[in-house]
C-alpha positions as CSV (number, residue, x, y, z in Angstrom):
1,X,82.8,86.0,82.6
2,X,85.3,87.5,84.5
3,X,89.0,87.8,82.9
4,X,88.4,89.9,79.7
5,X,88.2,93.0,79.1
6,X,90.9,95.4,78.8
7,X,93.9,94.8,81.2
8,X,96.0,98.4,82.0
9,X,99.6,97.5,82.3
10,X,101.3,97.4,86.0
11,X,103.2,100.4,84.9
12,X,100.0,102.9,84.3
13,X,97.5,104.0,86.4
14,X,94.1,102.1,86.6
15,X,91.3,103.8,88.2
16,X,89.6,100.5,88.2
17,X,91.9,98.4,90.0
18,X,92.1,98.8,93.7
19,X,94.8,96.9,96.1
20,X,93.1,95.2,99.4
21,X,95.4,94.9,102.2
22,X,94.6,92.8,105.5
23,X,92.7,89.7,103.8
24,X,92.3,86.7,105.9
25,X,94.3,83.5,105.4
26,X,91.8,81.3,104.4
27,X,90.8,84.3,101.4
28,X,91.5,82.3,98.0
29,X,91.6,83.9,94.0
30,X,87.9,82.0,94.1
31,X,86.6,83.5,97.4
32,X,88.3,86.9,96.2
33,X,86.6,87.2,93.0
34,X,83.3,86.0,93.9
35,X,83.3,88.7,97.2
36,X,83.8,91.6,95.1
37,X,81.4,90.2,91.9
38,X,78.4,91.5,94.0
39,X,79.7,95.0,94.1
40,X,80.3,95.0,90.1
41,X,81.3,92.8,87.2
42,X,85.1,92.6,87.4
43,X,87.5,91.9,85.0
44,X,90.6,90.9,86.5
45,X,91.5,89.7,90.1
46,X,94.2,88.1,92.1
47,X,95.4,87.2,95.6
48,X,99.2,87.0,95.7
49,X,100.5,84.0,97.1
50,X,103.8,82.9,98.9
51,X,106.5,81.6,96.3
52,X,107.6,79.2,99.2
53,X,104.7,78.0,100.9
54,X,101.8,78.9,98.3
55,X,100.1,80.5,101.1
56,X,98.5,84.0,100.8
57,X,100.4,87.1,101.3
58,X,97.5,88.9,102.7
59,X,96.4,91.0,100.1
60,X,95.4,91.4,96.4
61,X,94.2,93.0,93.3
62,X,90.8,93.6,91.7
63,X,90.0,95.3,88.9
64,X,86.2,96.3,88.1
65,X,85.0,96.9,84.5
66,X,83.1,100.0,85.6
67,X,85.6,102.9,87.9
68,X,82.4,104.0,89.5
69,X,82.3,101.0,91.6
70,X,85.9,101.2,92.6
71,X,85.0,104.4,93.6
72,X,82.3,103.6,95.6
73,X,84.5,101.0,98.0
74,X,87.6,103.9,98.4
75,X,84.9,105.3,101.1
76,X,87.2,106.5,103.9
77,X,89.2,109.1,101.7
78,X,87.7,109.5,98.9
79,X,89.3,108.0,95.7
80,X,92.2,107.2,97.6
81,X,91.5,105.0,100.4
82,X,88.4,102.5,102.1
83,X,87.9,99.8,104.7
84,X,85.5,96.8,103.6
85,X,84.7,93.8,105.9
86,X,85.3,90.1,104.1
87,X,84.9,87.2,106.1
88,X,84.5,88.9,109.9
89,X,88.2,91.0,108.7
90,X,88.5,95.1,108.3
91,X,90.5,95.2,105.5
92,X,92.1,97.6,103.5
93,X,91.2,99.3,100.2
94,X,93.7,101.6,98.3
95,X,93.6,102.9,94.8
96,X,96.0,100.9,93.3
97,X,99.6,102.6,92.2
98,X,101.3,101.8,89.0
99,X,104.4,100.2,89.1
100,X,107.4,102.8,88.5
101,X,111.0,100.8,87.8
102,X,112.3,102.7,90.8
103,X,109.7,100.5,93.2
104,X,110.2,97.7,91.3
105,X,113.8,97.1,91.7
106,X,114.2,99.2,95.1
107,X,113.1,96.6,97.2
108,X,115.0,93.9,95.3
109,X,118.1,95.3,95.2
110,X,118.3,96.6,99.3
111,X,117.2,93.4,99.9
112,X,120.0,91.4,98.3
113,X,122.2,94.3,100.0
114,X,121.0,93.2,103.5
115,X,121.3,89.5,102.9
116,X,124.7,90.1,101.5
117,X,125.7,91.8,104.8
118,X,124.4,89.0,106.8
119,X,125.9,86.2,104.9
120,X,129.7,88.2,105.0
121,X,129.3,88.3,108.7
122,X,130.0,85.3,111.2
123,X,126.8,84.7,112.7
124,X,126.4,81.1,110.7
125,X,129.1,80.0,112.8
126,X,129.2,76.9,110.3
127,X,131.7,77.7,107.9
128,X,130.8,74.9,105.3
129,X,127.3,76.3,105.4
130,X,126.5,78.0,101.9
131,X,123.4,79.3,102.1
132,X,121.0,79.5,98.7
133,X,121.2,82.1,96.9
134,X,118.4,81.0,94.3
135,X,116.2,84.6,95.7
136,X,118.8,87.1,93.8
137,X,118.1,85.3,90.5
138,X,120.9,84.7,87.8
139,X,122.8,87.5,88.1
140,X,123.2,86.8,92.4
């Protein structure tokens, strides 16, 4: 029963939950959870997907219920970082950071900065174009 068990918020540190970088395309939340279930019961797991195309990002989440056996997988530097193989891939293994506000809006904000730039300039040559600005939320 995977899913329980006492979730840490984003914004503190989990010693259980490790990031996984470099997954394979085909790597889905089911293929994810059931890889790491033979290293350790886990309680929470997830593969981010593209908003857009609702195709993976290339990495993902997993928390186990027991830190020991998120230990065990950070096996390059220990406790910080690991290499595992899923489906014929190296991939990456990281303890997992918390969330701080600063990284949480950083990349948000110089974002919009650098579309902003680009949609000021004339390189849309169209000048009836408008392009969508549903990414920067309400406030645009």
């Amino acid at each position: 029963k995977p899913m329980q068990n006492g979730r840490v918020p984003a914004t503190k540190h989990d010693n259980r939950k490790l990031f996984v970088g470099g997954l394979p395309n085909e790597v889905t939340d089911y293929t994810f959870l059931q890889f790491f279930q033979q290293y350790g019961e886990v309680v929470d797991s997830i593969v981010l997907l593209d908003r857009r195309t609702k195709r993976s990002r290339g990495f993902g989440f997993v928390t186990f219920a027991d830190e020991s056996v998120a230990n065990r997988l950070l096996n390059v530097i220990p406790g910080r970082t690991g290499t595992i193989n899923i489906f014929g891939k190296n991939c990456e293994i990281k303890a997992s950071e918390p969330k701080t506000e600063e990284s949480y809006h950083q990349p948000h904000l110089h974002s919009h900065h650098l579309h902003s730039q680009q949609l000021q300039s004339s390189q849309w040559g169209d000048n009836n174009y408008t392009p969508h600005r549903l990414v920067f939320g309400a406030n645009g």
